[in-house]
C-alpha positions as CSV (number, residue, x, y, z in Angstrom):
1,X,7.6,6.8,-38.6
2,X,9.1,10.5,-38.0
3,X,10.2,10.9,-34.5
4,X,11.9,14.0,-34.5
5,X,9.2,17.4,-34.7
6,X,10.6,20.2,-35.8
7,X,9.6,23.7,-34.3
8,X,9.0,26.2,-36.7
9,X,12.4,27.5,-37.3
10,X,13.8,24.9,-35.0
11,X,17.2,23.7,-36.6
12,X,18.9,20.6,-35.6
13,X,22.7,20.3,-35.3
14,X,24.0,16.9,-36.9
15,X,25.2,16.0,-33.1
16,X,21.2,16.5,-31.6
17,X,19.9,14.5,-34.3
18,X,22.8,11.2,-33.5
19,X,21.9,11.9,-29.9
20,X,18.1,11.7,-30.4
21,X,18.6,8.5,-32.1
22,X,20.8,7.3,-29.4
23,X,18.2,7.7,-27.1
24,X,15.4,6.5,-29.4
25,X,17.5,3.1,-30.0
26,X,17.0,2.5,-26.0
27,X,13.6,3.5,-25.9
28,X,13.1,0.7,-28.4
29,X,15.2,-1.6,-26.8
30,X,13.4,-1.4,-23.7
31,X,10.3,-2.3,-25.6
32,X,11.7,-5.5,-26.7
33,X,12.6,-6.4,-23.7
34,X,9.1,-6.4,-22.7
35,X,7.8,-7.8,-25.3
36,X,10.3,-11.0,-24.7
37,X,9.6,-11.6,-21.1
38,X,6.0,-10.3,-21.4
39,X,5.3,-13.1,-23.8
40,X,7.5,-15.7,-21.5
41,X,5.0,-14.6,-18.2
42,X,2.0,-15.2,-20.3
43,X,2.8,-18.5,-21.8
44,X,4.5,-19.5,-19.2
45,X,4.6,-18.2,-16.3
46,X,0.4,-17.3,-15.8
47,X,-0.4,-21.6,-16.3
48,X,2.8,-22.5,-13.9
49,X,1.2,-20.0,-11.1
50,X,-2.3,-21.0,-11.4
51,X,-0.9,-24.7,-11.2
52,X,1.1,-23.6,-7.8
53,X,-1.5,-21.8,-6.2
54,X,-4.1,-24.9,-6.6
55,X,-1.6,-27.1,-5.4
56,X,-1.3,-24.8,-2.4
57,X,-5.1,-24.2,-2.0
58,X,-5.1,-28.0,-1.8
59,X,-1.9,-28.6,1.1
60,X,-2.1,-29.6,4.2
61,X,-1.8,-26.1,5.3
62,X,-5.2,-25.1,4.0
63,X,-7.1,-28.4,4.4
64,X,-7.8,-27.9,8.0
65,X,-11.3,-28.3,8.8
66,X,-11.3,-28.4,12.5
67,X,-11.0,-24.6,13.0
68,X,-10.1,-25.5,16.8
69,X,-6.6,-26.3,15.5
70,X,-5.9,-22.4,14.1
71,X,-6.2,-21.5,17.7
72,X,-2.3,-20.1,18.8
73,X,-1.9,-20.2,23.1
74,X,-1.6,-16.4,24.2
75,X,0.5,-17.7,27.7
76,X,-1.4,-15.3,30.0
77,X,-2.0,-16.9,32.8
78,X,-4.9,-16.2,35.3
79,X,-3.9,-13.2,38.0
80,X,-4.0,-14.5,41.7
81,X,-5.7,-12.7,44.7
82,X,-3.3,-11.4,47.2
83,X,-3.5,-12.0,50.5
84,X,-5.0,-8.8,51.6
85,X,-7.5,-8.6,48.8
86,X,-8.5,-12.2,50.6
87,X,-9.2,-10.9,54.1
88,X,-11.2,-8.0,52.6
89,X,-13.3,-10.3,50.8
90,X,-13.9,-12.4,53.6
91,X,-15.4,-9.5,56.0
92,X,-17.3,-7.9,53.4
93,X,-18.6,-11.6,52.9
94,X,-19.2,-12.4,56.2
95,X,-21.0,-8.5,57.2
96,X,-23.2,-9.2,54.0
97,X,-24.0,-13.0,55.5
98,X,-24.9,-11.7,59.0
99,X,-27.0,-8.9,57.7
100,X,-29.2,-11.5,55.7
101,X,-29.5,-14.0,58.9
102,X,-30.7,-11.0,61.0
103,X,-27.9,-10.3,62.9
104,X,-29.3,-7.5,65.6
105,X,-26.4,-4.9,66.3
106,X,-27.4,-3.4,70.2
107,X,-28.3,-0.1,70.0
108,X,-25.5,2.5,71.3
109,X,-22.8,-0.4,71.6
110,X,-19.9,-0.7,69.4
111,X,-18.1,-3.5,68.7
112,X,-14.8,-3.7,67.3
113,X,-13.1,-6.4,65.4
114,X,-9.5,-7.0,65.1
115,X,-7.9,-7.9,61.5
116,X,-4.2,-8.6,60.3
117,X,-3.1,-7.2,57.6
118,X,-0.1,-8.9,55.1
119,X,2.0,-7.5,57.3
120,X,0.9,-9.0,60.8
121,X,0.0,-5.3,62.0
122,X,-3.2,-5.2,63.5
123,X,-6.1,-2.8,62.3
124,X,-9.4,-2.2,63.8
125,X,-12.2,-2.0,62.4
126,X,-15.9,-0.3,63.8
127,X,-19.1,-1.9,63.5
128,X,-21.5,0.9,63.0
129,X,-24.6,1.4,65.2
130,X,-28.0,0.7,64.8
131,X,-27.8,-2.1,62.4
132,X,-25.9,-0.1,59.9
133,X,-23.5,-2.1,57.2
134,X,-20.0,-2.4,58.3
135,X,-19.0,-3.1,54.7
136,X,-18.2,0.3,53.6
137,X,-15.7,1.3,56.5
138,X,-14.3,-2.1,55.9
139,X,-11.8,-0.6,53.7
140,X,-11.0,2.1,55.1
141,X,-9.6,-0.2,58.3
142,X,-6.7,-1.0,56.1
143,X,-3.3,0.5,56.6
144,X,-2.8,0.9,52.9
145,X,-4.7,0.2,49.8
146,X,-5.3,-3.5,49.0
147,X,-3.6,-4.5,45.6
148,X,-6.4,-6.1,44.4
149,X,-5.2,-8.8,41.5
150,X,-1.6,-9.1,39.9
151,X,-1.4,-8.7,36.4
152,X,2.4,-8.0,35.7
153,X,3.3,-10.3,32.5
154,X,6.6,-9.7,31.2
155,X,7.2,-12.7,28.7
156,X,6.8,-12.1,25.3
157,X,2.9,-13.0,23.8
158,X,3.7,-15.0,20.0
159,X,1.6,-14.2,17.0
160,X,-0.3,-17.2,15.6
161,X,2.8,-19.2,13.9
162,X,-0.1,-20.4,11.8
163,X,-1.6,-17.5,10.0
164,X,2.4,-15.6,10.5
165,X,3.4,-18.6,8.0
166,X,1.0,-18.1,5.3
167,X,1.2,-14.3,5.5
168,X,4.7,-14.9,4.6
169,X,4.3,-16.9,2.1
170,X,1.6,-14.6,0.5
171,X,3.9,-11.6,0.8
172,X,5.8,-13.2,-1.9
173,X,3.1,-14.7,-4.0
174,X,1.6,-10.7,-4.3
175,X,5.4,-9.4,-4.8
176,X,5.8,-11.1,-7.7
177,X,1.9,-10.5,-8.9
178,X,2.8,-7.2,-9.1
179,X,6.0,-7.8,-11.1
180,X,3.8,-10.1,-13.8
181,X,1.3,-7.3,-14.2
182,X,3.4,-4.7,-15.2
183,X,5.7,-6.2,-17.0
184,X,2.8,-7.5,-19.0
185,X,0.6,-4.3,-18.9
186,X,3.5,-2.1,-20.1
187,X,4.2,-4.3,-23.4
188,X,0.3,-3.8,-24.1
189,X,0.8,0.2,-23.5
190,X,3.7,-0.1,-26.0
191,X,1.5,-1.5,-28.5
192,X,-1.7,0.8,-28.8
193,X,-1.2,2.4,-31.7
194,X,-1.8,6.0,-32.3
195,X,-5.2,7.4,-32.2
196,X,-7.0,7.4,-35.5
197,X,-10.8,7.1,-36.7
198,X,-12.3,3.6,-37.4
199,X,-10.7,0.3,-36.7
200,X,-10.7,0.6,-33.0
201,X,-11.7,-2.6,-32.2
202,X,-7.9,-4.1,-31.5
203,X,-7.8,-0.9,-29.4
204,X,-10.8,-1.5,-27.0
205,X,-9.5,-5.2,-26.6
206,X,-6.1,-3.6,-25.4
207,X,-7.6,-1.3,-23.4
208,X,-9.9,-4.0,-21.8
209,X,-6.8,-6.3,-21.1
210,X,-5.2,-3.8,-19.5
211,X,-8.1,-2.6,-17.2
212,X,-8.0,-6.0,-15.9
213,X,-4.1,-6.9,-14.9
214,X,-5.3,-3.1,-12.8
215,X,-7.7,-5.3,-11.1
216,X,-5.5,-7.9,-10.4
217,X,-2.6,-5.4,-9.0
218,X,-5.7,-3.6,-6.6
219,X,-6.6,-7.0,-5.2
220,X,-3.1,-7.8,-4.2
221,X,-2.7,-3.9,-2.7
222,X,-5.7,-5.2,-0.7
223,X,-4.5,-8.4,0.8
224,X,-1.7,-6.6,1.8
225,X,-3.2,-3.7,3.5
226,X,-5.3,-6.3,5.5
227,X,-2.2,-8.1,6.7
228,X,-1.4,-4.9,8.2
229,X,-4.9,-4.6,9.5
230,X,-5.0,-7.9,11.0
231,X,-2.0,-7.5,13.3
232,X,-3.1,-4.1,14.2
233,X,-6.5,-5.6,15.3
234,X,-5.5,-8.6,17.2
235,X,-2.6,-6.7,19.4
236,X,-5.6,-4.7,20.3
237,X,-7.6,-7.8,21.5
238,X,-4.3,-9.3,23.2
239,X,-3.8,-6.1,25.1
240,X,-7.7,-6.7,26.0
241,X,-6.6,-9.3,27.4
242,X,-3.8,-8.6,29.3
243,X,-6.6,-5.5,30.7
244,X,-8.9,-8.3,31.7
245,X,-7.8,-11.6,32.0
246,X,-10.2,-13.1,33.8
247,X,-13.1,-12.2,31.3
248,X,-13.2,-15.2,29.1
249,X,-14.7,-13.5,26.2
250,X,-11.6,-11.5,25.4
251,X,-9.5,-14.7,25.1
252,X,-12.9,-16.1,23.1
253,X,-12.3,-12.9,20.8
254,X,-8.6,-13.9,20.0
255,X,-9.6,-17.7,19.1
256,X,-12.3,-16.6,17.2
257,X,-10.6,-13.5,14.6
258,X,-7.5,-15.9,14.1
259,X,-10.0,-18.6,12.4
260,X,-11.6,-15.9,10.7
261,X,-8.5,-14.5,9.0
262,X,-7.5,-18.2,8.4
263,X,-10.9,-18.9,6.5
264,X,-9.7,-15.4,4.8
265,X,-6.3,-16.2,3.1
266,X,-7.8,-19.5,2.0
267,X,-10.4,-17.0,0.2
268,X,-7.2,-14.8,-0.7
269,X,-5.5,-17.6,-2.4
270,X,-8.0,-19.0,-4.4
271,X,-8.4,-14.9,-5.6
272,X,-5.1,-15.0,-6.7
273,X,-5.4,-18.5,-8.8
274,X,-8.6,-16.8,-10.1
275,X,-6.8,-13.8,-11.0
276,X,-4.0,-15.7,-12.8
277,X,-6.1,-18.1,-15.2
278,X,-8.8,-15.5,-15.8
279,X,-5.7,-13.1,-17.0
280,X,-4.5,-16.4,-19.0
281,X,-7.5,-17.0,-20.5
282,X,-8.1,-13.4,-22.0
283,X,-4.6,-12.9,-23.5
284,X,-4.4,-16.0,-24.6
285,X,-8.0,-15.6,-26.7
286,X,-6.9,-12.2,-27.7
287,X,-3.5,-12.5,-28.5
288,X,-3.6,-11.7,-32.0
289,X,-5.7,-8.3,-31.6
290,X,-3.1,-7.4,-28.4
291,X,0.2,-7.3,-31.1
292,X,-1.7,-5.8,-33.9
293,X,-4.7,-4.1,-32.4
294,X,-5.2,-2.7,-36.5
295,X,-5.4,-5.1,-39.3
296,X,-4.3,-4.3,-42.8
297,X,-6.6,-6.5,-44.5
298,X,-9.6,-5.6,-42.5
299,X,-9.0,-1.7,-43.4
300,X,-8.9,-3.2,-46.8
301,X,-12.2,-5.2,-46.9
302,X,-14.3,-2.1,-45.8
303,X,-14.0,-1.0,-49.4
């Protein structure tokens, strides 16, 4: 093969050409080094990860039917009514309850009620006349504004320790996905040869193998885009939570997208086995056309 192109006119000095070669020698020695450990992660190391990851798909840790048990506890506790937001209550409770029994209010006679506040100091409150609701300048009889429910949580909320564990552990399963797939997609690069007419057929298979380790790296780019994603999404529904904690269908919301992304990474896992014996399977059946995608003797027998 002639690897040194010549310009017309272009003259080489003896020292360009031993430092063309130089460089040539690592080029090639980089391509033996992938064609080693690419052929040691396809014998080898493809069957050993398919193995692992079916053992894993069938642990402890995804054999959990009872979906109840994902559930992680959130430690926000239910706000409590002050005492002021009590009293308040109670009047507007007890105006609305004497309005429905019929309560007759004397026309051009107020009466006046006396309330404590947290703080002992009285406040009045006037009824209005002619049967009018007392409700609305109920509040305004207070010396300050009622503080309504306390929500102040300081501790720290946990992540599901569940779903946190096998994120983890997927972290490092995709990691080293994307190690295998180069490596291996890189030694098939090295080997198409140079385009010519006729006899392609090595070629496409080359090509085809290599399409799919790209498949195989834009799943794992996926899964870990939606790990992102997922703790993105359920520190919004936490803070929903923390908004409103007395509406039960926040907390519901929690319980309910931590099963689904469990349910998920079990569907993640088994994607990655998928991905590993499928790869197997196809460089394994076209092994011979991936090394020497153009056969001598087949050129031969056209003629």
């Amino acid at each position: 093969m002639e690897y040194f192109m010549l310009r017309e006119g272009e003259k080489l000095t003896g020292e360009q050409i031993e430092r063309r070669q130089e460089l040539r020698k690592k080029v090639d020695t980089l391509r033996e080094s992938f064609t080693s450990r690419a052929e040691i992660l396809v014998h080898e190391t493809m069957p050993e990860k398919v193995a692992q990851l079916d053992a894993i798909i069938t642990s402890d840790i995804f054999r959990i039917t009872d979906l109840s048990l994902v559930e992680s506890p959130l430690g926000i506790p239910l706000p409590f009514e002050s005492d002021a937001t009590k009293d308040i209550n109670t009047l507007v409770l007890a105006t609305a309850s004497g309005s429905s029994a019929g309560v007759k209010l004397e026309s051009g006679i107020s009466k006046k009620r006396r309330l404590e506040d947290d703080d002992g100091a009285p406040s009045v409150v006037t009824t209005a006349t002619n049967g009018e609701s007392a409700a609305k300048p109920a509040f305004q009889a207070l010396d300050r504004e009622p503080r309504g429910f306390s929500t102040t949580h300081t501790a720290l909320i946990p992540s599901n320790k569940l779903i946190q564990r096998i994120l983890d552990m997927l972290k490092k399963e995709i990691e080293e996905l994307f190690n295998i797939c180069n490596c291996v997609k890189m030694w098939i690069q090295l080997n198409i040869p140079r385009v010519e007419g006729g006899n392609n057929l090595g070629v496409g298979v080359q090509v085809e193998t290599v399409d799919e380790l790209g498949k195989a790296e834009e799943s794992g780019f996926a899964l870990l885009d939606s790990m992102s994603k997922y703790y993105q999404m359920r520190a919004k529904l936490v803070s929903k939570v923390l908004k409103y904690p007395t509406i039960e269908d926040y907390r519901q919301s929690v319980v309910e997208f931590d099963q689904k992304q469990y349910t998920n990474l079990r569907v993640c896992v088994l994607d990655l086995r998928n991905n590993y014996a499928i790869l197997y399977d196809v460089i394994n059946k076209n092994i011979e056309n991936i090394k020497k995608p153009r056969s001598d003797e087949h050129v031969a027998s056209l003629y």
